[in-house]
N, C-alpha and C positions, 0 to 999 in steps of 0.2 A: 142361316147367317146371310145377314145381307153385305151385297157385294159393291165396296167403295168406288165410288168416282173417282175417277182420275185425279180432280182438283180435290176432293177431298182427300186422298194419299199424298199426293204434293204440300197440301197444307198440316197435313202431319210427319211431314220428312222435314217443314222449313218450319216445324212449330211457329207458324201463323195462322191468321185464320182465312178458311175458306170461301169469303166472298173477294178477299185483299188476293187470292190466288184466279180465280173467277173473273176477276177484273184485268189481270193482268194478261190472261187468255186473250179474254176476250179482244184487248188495246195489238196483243201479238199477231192474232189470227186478221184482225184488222189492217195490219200492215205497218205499224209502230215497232218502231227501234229502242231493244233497250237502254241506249242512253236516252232516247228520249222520253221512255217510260218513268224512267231514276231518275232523271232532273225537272219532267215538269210534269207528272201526274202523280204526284205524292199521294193529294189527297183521296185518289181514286185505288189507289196499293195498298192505301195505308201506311207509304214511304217503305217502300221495298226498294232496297238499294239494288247497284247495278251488282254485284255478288250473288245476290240472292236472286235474281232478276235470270241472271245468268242459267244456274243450277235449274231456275225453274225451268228455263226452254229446253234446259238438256233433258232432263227427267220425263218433260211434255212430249216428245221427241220418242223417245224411250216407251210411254208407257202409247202411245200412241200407235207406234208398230208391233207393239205388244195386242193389243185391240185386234188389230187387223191379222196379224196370227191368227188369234184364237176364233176369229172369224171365218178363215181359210180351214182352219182345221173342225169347226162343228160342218162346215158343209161338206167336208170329205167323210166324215165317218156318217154327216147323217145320208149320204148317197150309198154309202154301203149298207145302210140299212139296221146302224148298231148302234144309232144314239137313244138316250136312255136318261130321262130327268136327273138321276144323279152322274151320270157321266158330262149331261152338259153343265151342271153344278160346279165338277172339279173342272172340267174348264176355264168355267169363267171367272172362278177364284185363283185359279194361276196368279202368281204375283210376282214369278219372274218368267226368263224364255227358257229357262235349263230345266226346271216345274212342268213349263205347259209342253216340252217337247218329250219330258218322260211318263206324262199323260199318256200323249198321244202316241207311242212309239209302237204296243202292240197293236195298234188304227193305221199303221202307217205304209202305205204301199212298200212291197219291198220284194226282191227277187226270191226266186224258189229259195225257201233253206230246208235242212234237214230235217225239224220240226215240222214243215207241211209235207215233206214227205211221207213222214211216218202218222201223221194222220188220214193224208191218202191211203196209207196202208190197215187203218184202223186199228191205230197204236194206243189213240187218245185214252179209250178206257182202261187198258191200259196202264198204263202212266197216274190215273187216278184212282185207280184201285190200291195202286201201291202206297201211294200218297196216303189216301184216306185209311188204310187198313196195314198195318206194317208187320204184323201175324203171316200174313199172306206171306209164303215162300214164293222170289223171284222166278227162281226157276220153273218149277212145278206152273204157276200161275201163265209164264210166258210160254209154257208150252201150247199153252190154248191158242195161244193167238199168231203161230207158226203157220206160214200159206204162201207157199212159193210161188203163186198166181200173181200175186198183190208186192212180191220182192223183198218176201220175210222170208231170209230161207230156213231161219234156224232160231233155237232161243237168245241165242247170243244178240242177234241182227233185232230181234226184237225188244229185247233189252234196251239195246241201244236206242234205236225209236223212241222208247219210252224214257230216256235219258233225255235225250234231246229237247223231245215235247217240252219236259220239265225244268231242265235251262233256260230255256227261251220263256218261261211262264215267270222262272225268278227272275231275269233278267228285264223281264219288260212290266216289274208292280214297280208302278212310280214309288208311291209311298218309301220300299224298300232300298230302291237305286239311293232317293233322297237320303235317306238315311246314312246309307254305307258312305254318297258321298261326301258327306260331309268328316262323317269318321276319317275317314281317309284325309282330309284336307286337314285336320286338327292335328291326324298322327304321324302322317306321312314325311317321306324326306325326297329331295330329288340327289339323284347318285350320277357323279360325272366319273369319265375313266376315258384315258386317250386311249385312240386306237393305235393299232400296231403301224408302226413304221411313223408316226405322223408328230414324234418327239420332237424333233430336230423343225419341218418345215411349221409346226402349232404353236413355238417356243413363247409366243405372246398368248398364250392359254395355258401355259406352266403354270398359274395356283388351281388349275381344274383339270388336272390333270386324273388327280385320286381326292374328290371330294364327296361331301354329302352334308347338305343341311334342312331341315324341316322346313315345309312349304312356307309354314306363317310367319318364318322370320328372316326369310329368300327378301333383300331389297332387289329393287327394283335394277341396278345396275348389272347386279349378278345374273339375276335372270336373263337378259338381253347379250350382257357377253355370253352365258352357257349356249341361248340358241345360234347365237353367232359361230361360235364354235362346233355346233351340232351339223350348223348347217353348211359349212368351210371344210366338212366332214373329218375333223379331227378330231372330237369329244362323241362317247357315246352316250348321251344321256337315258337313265331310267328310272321308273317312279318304284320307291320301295313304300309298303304299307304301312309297316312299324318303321319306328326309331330302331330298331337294333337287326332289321332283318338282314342276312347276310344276303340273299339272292334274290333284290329287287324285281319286279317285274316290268319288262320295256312299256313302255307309250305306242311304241312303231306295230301296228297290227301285223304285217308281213311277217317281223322279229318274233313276234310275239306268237303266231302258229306254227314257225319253227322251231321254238323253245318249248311246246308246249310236251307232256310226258306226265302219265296214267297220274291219279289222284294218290298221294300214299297212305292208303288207309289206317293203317298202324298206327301214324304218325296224330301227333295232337291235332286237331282243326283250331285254326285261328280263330281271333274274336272277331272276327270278318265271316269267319264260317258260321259259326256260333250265333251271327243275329241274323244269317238268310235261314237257319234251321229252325232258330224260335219263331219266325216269322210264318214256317209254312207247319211248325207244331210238329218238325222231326228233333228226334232223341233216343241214345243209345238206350235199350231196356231190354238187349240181348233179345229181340223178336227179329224172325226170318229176312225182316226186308229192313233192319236200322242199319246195318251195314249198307246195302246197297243204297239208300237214300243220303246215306251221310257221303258215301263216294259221289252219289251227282252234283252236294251241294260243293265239295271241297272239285268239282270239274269245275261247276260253273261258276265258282270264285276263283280261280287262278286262270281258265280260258276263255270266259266271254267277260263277266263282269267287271274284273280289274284291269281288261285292257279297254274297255269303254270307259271305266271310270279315268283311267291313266289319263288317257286323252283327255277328258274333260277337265281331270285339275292341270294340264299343261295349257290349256287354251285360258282358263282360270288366270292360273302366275302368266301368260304372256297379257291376257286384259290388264291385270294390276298395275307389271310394269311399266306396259306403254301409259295408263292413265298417269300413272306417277312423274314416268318420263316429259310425259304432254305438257304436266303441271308447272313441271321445272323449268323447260323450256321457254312456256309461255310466260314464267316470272321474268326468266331473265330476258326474254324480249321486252316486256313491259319498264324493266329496270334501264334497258340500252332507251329506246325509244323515250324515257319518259328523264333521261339525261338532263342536266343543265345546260340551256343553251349561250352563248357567248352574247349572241343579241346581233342587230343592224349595225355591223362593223367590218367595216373592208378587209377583206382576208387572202393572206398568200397561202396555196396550198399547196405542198412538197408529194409527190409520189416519189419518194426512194426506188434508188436502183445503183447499182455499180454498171459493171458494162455498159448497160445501154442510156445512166444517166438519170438525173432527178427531173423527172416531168413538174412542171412549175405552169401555176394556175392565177391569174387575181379575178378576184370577184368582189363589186363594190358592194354597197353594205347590203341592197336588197337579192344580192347572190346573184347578177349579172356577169356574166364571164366580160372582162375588160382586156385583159392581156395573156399571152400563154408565152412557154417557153421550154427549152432543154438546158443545163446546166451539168456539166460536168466535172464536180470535183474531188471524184473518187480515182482508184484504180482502175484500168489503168493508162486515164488522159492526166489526172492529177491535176484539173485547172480549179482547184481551191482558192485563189486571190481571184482569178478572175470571176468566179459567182458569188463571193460576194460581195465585189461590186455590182454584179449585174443585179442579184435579191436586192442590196441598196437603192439601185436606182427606180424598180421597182414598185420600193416600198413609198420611196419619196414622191414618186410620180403621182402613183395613185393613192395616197396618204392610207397606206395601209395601218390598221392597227394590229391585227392578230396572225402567226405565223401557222398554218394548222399541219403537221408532219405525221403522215402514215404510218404505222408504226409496223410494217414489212421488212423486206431483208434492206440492209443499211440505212434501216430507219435513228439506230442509235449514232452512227457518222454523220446522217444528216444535223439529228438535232444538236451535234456538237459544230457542225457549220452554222445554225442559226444561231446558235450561244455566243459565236464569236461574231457575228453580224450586228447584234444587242449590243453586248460588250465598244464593239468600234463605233456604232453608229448609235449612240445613246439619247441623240436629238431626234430620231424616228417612235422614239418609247414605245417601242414593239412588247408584244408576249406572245411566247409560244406554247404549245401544247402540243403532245401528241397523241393524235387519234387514231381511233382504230377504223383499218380498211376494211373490214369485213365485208364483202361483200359490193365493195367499190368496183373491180374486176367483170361481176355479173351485172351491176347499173352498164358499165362502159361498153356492154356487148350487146345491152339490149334495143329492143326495136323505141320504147322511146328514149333512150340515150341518144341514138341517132336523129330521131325525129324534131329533141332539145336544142342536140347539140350537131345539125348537122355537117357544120364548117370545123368541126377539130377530129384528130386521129383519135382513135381510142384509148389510146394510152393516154391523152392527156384529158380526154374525159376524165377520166380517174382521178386527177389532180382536182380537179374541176368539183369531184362531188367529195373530195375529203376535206377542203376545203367550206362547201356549204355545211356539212354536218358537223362542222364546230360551230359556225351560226345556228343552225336550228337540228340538231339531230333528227328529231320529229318530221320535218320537212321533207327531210334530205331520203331517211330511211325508209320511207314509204313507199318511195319508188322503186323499191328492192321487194322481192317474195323473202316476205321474214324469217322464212327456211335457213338464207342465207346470210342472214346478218351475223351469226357464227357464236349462237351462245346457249347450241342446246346440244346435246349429246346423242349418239345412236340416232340421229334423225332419219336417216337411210331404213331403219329398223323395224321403223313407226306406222302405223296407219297413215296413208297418206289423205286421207279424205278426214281423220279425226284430229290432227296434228292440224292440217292446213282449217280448218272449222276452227278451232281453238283458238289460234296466232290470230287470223281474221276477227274472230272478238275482241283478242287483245288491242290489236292495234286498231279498230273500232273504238272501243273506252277510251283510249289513249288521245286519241283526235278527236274529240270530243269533249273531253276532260279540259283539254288546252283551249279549245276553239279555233279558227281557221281565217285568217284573213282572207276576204271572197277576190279581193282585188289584186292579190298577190300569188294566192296560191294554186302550185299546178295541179292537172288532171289529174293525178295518181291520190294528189291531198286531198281535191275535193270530192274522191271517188269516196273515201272513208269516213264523209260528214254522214250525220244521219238522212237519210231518206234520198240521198244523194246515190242514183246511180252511175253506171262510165257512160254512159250516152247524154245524164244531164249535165255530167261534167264537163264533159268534149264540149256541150252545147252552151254552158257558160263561160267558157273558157272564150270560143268563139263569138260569144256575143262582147264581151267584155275587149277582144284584140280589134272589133269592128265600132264598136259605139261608145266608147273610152271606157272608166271608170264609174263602179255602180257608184249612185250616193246616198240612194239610201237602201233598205232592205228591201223594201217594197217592188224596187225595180228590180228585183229577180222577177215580178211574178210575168213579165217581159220577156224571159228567157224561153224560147223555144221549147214546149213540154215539158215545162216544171208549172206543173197544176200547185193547188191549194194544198194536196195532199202533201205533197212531195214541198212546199214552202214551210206547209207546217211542224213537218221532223226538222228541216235544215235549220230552218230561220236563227234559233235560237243558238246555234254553233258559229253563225257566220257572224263575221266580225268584219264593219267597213270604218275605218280608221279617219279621223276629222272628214266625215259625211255632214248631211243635211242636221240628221237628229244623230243626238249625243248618246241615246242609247241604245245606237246600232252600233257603238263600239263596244257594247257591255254582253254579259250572258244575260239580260232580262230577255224573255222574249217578246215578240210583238203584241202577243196577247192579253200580254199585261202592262202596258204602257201608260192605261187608263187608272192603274193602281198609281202608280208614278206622279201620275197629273193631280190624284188625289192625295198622296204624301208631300208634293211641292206646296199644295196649296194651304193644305196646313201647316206646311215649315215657313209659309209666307214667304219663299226665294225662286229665283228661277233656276233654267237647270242648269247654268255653269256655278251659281252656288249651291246647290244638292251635290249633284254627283263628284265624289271622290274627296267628302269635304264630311267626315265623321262628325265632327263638333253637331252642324245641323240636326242629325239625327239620334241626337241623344237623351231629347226631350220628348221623342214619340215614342210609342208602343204598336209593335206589329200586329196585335191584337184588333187596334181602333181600325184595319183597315182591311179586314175580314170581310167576305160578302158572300153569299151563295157560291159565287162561281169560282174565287180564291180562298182557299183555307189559309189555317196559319202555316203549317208547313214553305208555300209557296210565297207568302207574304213576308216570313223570315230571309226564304233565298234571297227576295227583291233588297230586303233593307243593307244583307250583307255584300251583293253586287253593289249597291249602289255606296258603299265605306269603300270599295276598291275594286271600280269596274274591268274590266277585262285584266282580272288579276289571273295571273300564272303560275298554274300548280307546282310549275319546278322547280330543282332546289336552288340557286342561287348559282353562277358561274363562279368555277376556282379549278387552278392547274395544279398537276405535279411538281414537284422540282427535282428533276432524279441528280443523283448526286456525280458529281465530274469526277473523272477517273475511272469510276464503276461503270464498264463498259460489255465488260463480258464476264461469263462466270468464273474465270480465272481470277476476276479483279477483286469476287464476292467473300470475305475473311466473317469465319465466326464471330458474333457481338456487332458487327457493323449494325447499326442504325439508321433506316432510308427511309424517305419518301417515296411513295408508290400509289398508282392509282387502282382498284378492283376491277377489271375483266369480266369475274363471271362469281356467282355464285351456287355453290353446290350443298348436299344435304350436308355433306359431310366438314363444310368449309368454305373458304374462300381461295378463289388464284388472285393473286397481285404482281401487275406488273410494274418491276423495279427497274428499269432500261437497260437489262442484257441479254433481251431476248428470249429471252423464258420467264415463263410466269413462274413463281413462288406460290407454294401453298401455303394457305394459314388454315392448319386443321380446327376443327369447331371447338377443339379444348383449348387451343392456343388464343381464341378469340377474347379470351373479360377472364378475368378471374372470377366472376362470379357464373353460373350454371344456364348456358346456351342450350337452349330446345329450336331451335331455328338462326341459321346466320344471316339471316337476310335481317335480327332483329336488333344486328350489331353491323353490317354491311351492306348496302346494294352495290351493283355496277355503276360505276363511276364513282362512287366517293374517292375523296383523296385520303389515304392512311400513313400512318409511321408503324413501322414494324422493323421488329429486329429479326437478324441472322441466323439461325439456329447453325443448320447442317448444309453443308454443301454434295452433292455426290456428283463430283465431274463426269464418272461414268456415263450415268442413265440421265443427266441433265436434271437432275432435281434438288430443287430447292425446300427448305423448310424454314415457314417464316412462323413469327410469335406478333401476337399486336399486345401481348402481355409483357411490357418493354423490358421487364425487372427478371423474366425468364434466364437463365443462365448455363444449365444442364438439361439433361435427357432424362427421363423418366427413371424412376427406381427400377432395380431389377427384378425385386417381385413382380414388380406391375407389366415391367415388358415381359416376362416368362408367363403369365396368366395371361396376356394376352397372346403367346407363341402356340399356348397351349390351346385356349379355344376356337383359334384358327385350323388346326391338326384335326381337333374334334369335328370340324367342319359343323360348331355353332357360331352365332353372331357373336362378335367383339363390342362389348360398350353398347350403348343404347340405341334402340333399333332406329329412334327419331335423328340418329345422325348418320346412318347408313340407308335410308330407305329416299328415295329420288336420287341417289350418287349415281352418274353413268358414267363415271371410270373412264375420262377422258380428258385432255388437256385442250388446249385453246388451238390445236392443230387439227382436233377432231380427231385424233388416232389413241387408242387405248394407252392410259398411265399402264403399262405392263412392260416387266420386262424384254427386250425382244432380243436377252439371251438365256440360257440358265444357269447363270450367276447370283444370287440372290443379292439384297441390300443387306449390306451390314446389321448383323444382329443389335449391335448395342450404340445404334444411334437412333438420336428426338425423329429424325426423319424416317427412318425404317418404322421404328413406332406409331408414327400420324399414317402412316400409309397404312400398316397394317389394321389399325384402327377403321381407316376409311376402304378398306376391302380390297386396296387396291396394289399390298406390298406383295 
């Protein structure tokens, strides 16, 4: 069997083919970015989009330390002297690290155990005699090999030895472990159970209190609350083998050698027992030694095997999680970040506050801080008349057009003060919105906040940048670690080195997808252009505050250590606005400009009639301008840049209008009908905030009356929606909303009793595609869980969506 290439496994994971993966290597290894891979070497991919672009580095990544393993590992064993053409065979066909690490595990350095004792003792044959020959009486046979010299004092002692030996042999055949592992991940359940005393301080870990559900249908959010709870030490978690075993066995090796208690012979052997004994060709046939062999297989499946296996499927369900978790998160950054932005328009920004007062920000349209302020017209100075004159004068002075309101604590007072600023002052024709501070807080403390901004308090930074990220979200949020933007779950939980990998791609694609104006935009923006690092960033930024405005692209190559390399990933992202040439405001890049000169010239027009003038180019074919060095893929990009040059992927600017009166959850009446904007997106659903301070859920069945497999396919963060009122629970602050407007009552009571019931049973509720990425948490970042033990009302819509979503 021969043994695949890297790229040739790659190119049958992404069903492409193998030279379009080859190439993409090669352009990676080279030092290319892939946005710039996906937008301007199509024809070398073979138009491998940046998705698949993506996958491939992770997997390159992956099989690459995989290499360098199995490279570590044939020089260790063949130093000991035990490599063997077909041992290095199954090496190097390893095709994962859990494969190549139970290869190598009886190869593998390791402290005395019991098994080299009793070889020391010359137990080995032993142990294979018995094996080989099951006629052979235990006893009788182990008497030969008694010798109190060697610290065999008896047959008993010897027995043992030869028990051992033979443990550690089933334990360490790959092939075997493979096997079993697998069994186990197919059959298996993870079993929670509080501990003693830890009812009352774990009471947000009340539904895992007495659970159990099978590995393959554990989402993602489950999982990460149970280690949470494992690890908070108030859940015992333990991996059972069967669906119906009563007395699981722990994961925790420690637990697990003191639970441990003689094999019970009598007793049936598992089908876990059952495939280590056909493996090694033991079987009852009433001969002298099938009992004692059938007792070491049924040891070393309940005390070395299944707690090495336990371990391995826990480390299993926490990989799946966190990649699940990674995923969601990374969407919903992608969704925040990739927001609509309001555009180059002068904006007042409100940081709410009571006590200490709404910090007040303007910023003209290119997001310059012009004026700051404190206004007070809350509890308890109550100077209401007076800020809104003072917002008025404000607005008037600096002809503000957009009002942008944090949507923090007395964010819904605030925007009831702009309402009535609109209202009075209707010749300003102001709009407001309220944005989310996510993460506004962590901008105003950081080292370049200060370095920005460093004539204002930090508190009114904050004003400062909630007000920019209604102009440009993208702009704004960059200069945040997207950890903290605040729309991913369990992030505390996560890999931090796979989590922060992930977001850095996303908001990578993100900036790149949009483009960047070079003359406007700060270091943090242009750290995330392609080819663009923070030293050449810092270094254009500085060349641009000392020698004015670039005008055309060219004059990057000016810039202080931005070589050809580093020009030709960026070029095509940077955007210089009425420059020299008209299509350094466009995504074409520089190296195809010559394409350009050849489509004007057979449009017969110059380039203020080409670019952004479709009619012109309706009588050409992208075909006729094909050449060696541009294919059609590239020559397509060029024609549809040039119908709508530095056109912008997002979606179009539009606000809430949350409804007056509805102010807090008191004010929220079943059937009411709002406007609201979406927060966040989860597997199970949507949050939508309606202006009382709490998000609303809209569970995935509430989303279309027709059949949702994903909500993101029916909502992202930021759209604006109408959704109705289901259920209120003043209690625990939850809302349940429907975007299925016609919605009226709560679910039948079959439906909610079948799903009370396969909760109990501790299986999944409802389809696993709307349970699997839920991290079972609110926009506060703290678990939707009870945090008493009061349950939700049996027989409401909203007890029901929660339960559904794992999380009642």
């Amino acid at each position: 069997m021969s043994v695949q290439t890297i790229e040739g496994r790659i190119a049958t994971e992404l069903e492409v083919g193998e030279a379009q993966v080859l190439a993409a290597v090669r352009m990676l290894d080279e030092g290319s970015t892939v946005p710039f891979i996906a937008r301007y070497r199509k024809e070398i991919t073979g138009g491998l989009d940046d998705t698949q672009l993506r996958t491939l580095e992770e997997r390159l990544r992956y099989l690459r330390e995989l290499d360098e393993r199995k490279q570590t590992i044939l020089e260790s064993i063949e130093r000991q002297g035990k490599l063997t053409d077909e041992l290095k065979t199954r090496v190097t066909e390893a095709e994962t690290k859990a494969r190549l690490e139970d290869i190598y595990l009886p190869y593998k350095p390791k402290r005395r155990t019991k098994a080299m004792v009793a070889r020391e003792a010359g137990l080995e044959p032993l142990a294979d005699a018995l094996l080989a020959d099951p006629t052979l009486d235990p006893q009788e046979t182990a008497a030969g090999y008694v010798d109190e010299d060697k610290g065999v004092a008896d047959v008993a002692a010897a027995l043992d030895g030869a028990r051992a030996i033979l443990i550690e042999r089933f334990a360490e055949d790959a092939d075997l472990i493979g096997e079993l592992r697998e069994r186990l991940w197919n059959t298996g359940r993870l079993v929670s159970k509080v501990r003693d005393g830890m009812k009352k301080t774990g009471a947000k870990f009340s539904d895992y209190f007495d659970f159990a559900e099978p590995f393959t249908s554990l989402p993602s959010h489950r999982i990460l609350a149970l280690n949470r709870g494992e690890r908070e030490e108030v859940l015992t978690l333990t991996v059972s083998p069967d669906a119906e075993d009563p007395e699981p066995a722990t994961t925790n090796p420690v637990l697990a050698k003191l639970n441990q208690a003689p094999t019970k012979i009598n007793s049936a052997p598992s089908e876990y027992e059952n495939v280590i004994a056909r493996r090694f060709g033991i079987s009852d046939q009433h001969r002298p030694a099938d009992r004692w062999l059938q007792g070491v297989v049924g040891w070393a499946w309940r005390t070395k095997i299944l707690v090495g296996l336990g371990i391995d499927v826990r480390i299993r369900l926490r990989q799946l999680a966190e990649d699940t978790a990674i995923d969601v998160f990374a969407t919903g950054v992608k969704d925040v970040l990739m927001a609509a932005p309001a555009g180059t328009r002068a904006t007042l920004g409100l940081d709410p506050g009571l006590r200490t007062g709404v910090k007040v920000a303007v910023v003209d349209a290119t997001g310059k801080v012009v004026d700051t302020g404190v206004i007070y017209p809350h509890a308890p100075k109550n100077q209401w008349d007076e800020s809104v004159a003072t917002l008025a004068k404000l607005c008037a002075v600096h002809r503000v057009d957009l009002i942008a309101i944090g949507n923090g604590t007395a964010s819904r007072e605030t925007e009831k003060l702009a309402a009535q600023l609109i209202r009075k002052h209707p010749e300003l024709e102001l709009t407001k919105a309220v944005v989310s501070e996510a993460g506004a807080s962590v901008y105003s403390a950081s080292a370049y906040a200060a370095e920005e901004l460093p004539e204002l308090d930090v508190t009114l930074r904050g004003a400062v940048s909630i007000a920019r990220r209604l102009q440009d979200p993208l702009a704004e949020l960059v200069k945040i670690d997207p950890k903290s933007i605040g729309v991913g779950q369990y992030q505390h939980d996560l890999s931090e080195v796979a989590l922060s990998r992930s977001l850095d791609a996303v908001v990578e694609d993100c900036v790149n997808a949009v483009g960047v104006d070079v003359n406007t935009a700060s270091a943090p923006l242009l750290t995330r252009v392609s080819g663009i690092t923070p030293g050449l960033a810092e270094n254009i930024v500085r060349h641009r505050d000392q020698h004015g405005r670039f005008s055309t692209r060219t004059a990057l190559l000016e810039v202080p250590r931005l070589g050809p390399k580093a020009y030709e990933q960026a070029a095509g992202f940077l955007r210089i606005r009425g420059g020299d040439e008209p299509l350094d405001g466009s995504a074409v890049h520089p190296e195809s400009y010559e394409v350009v000169r050849k489509i004007q010239a057979a449009a017969g027009v110059d380039h203020d009639s080409l670019i952004g003038k479709p009619e012109v180019l309706q009588g050409l074919k992208p075909k006729e301008f094909v050449d060696e060095q541009f294919g059609l893929p590239t020559v397509t990009d060029i024609f549809a840049e040039l119908e709508k040059p530095g056109r912008d992927p997002r979606p179009a600017f539009e606000t809430a209008e949350f409804t007056d009166g509805v102010e807090t959850l008191t004010d929220l009446v079943a059937g009411m009908i709002l406007e609201g904007q979406v927060t966040n997106v989860a597997a199970f659903g949507a949050f939508v905030d309606i202006g009382v301070h709490q998000d609303g859920l809209v569970h995935i069945s509430a989303m279309s009356k027709s059949f949702v497999s994903d909500p993101r396919d029916v909502a992202k963060t930021g759209d604006v929606v109408k959704v109705k009122v289901l259920e209120v629970d003043l209690e625990r602050k939850r809302i349940s909303l429907t975007m299925r407007l016609d919605d009226d009552q709560a679910p039948a009571d079959g439906e909610r009793k079948a799903d009370a019931e396969r909760k109990n049973n501790g299986r999944r509720s409802g389809p696993r595609n709307q349970q699997v990425g839920n991290k079972g948490k609110g926009r506060n970042g703290k678990p939707q869980q009870s945090r008493d033990r009061k349950p939700a009302p049996a027989n409401t819509a909203m007890a029901d969506a929660l339960r559904r979503a794992g999380l009642g």
